[in-house]
N, C-alpha and C positions, 0 to 999 in steps of 0.2 A: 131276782135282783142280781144285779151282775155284780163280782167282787171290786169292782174297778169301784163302785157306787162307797163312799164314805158311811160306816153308821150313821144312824139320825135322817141322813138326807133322801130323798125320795121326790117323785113328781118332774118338775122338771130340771133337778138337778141328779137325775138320776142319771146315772152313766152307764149307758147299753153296748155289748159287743165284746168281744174276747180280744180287740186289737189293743195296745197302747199308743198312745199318741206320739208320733217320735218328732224329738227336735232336735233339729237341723242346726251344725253352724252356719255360721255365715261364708258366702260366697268366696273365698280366695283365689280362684284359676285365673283372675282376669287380674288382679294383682302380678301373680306369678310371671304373665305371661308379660306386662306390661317389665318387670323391673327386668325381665331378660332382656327382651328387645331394645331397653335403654342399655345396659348392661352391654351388647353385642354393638351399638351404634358409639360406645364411647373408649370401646377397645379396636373400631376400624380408623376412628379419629385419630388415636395417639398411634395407632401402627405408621397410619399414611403421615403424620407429623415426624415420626421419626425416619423415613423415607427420604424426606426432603432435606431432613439437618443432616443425612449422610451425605446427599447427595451437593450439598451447598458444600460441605467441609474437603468432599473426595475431590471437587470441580467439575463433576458431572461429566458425561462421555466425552473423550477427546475427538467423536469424528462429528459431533453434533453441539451447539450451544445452542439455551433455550431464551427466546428473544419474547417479549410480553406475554409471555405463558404458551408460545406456541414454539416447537422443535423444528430447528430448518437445519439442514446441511449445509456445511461449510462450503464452498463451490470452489476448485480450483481455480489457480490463477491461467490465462489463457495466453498461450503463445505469444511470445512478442512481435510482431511484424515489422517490416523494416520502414523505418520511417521516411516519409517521402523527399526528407533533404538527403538522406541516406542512398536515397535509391541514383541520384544526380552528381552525387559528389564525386568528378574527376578524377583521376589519379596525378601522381605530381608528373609523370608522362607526359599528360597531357598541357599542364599550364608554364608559360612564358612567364620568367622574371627579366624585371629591368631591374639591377639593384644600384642601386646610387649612396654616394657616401655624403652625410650631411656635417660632418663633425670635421675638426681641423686634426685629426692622426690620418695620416697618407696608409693606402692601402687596403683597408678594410674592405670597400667595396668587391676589391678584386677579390682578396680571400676568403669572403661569404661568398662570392658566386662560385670561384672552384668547388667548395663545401656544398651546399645545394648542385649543383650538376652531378658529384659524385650521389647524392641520395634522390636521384633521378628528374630533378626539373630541370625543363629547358631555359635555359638563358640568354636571355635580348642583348639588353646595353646594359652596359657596367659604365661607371665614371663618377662626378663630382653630382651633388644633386643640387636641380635649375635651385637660380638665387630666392626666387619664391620661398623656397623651403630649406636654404641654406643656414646652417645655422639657428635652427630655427624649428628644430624638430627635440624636444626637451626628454621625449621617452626613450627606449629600447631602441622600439622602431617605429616606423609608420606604414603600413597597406593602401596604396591606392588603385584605385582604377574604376571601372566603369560599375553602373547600378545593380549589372548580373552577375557583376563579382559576388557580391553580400550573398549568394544564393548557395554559396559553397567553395568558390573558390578564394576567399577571406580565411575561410574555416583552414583552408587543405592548408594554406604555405604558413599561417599562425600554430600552426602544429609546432612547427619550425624554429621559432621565436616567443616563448610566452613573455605578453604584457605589451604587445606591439598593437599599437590603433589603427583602425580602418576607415577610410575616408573613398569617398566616390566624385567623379570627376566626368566631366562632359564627352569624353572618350566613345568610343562606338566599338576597339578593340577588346580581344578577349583577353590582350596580357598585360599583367601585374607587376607596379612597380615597387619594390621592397626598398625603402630611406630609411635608412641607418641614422641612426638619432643617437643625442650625445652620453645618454645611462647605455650605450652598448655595449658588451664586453662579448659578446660570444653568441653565434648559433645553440640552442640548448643539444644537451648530448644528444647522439642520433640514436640510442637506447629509448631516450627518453620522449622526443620526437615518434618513433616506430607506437610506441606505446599510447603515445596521445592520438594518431591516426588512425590506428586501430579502435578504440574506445569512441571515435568520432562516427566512425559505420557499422558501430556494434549499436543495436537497438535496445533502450532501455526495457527491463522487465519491470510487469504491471505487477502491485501486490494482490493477491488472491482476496475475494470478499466473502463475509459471511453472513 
């Protein structure tokens, strides 16, 4: 009888063998394994969450902005090219004034065309301007001439006069007649003038997109 066998008991509650019977705990590895792998998936969640609130807070690279979750480069702005009225616009060399005085003070006419000749326009006729428009011109000044005026040479001798209106007329010549209207006091300064001719063939710059 084997000692493992209880007194009394025998048959087939006898207990054969010199092993003990060993018990086992219960399984834990897959526990273990399971609370790390959450454990490791809930410390990559809060790292990448903190990630983002630096990067929301810092404003994120300056040479990149991120646009519906995808990362584009800012793209420079591109050269400005000169624009095709730019490329036409005369010099005052080139354009003919008639300037005519509409207002009742004697003389104007005359001494806006010396004024304009010294800042290089050629000058037509000078005098009283026709009755059509005598009297009868309430601005600064008035711009007339023909349809191809408006294409640039409106622009060039308005440099000259700001607030003076442009009108076109059945003419077939290329030169511009300058009516002196009765709010006129003056040619604007020719500082001032130089600065708005320039700014007229300088090409505006496009803002850069991203």
């Amino acid at each position: 009888m084997s000692m493992l066998t209880p007194p009394g008991m025998g048959g087939k509650y006898r207990i054969t063998g010199d092993v003990y019977p060993r018990m086992r705990r219960p399984h834990r590895r897959r526990r273990i394994v399971l609370g790390a792998a959450a454990a490791v998936l809930v410390l990559g969640a809060a790292g990448w969450g903190t990630l983002q609130l630096v990067d929301v807070f810092s404003g994120g690279d300056e040479k990149t902005r991120t646009t519906a979750g995808k990362q584009t480069d800012c793209k420079p702005a591109p050269a400005p090219k000169p624009s095709a009225q730019a490329a036409v616009l005369p010099k005052p060399g080139q354009i003919t004034v008639n300037v005519y005085n509409a207002t009742p003070r004697a003389g104007l006419a005359k001494s806006t065309a010396d004024e304009l000749k010294k800042r290089g326009f050629v000058i037509g006729k000078v005098g009283n301007a026709p009755v059509a428009y005598d009297k009868k011109v309430p601005g600064s000044g008035l711009l007339l001439g023909s349809p191809g005026a408006a294409k640039g040479t409106f622009s060039v001798v308005g440099t000259q006069l700001k607030g003076a209106t442009t009108k076109v007329d059945a003419r077939t010549t290329a030169d511009v007649d300058l009516i002196i209207g009765t709010a006129f006091k003056t040619l604007d300064p020719k500082a001032a003038a130089d600065a708005a001719l320039v700014a007229l063939n300088k090409p505006k710059p496009v803002p850069g997109r991203c």
